[in-house]
N, C-alpha and C positions, 0 to 999 in steps of 0.2 A: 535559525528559523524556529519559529515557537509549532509545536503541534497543533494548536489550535488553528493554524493556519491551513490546516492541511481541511481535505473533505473527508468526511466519516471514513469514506471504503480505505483512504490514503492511512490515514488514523488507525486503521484498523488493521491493514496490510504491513505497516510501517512495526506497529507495536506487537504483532504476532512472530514477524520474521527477525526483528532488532531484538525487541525485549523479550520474546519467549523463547529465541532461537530456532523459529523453524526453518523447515524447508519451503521453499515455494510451493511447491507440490500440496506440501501438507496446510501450508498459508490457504492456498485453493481451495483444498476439501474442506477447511474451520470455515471458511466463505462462503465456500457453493458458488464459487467462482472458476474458471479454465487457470491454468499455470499462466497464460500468457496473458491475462489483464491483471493478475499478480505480479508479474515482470514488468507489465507498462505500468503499472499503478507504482510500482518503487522506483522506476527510473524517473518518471515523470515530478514523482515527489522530492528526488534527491538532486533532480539534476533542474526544475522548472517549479519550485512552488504553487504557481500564480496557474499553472497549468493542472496541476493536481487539485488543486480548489475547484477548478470546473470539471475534473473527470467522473464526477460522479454521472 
């Protein structure tokens, strides 16, 4: 799956926790997001693409 498929926050979540090695936690605080729409925003992404496109 190409990242461009994803939606910004997916993109953003996905390239902070994969590519930068964070934690979720710390995924959250770079967002200004809860730890738990950083867990749904990766699972959504890794496990539903087409889902993750609309979670923004």
């Amino acid at each position: 799956m190409s990242h461009a498929a994803l939606s910004p926050r997916a993109r953003t979540a996905v390239a902070l926790r994969y590519g930068a090695d964070l934690a979720e936690a710390e995924v959250a605080d770079a967002m200004n997001v809860t730890r738990g729409t950083v867990a749904t925003t990766l699972f959504r992404a890794r496990r539903d693409p087409a889902a993750a496109t609309r979670g923004e």
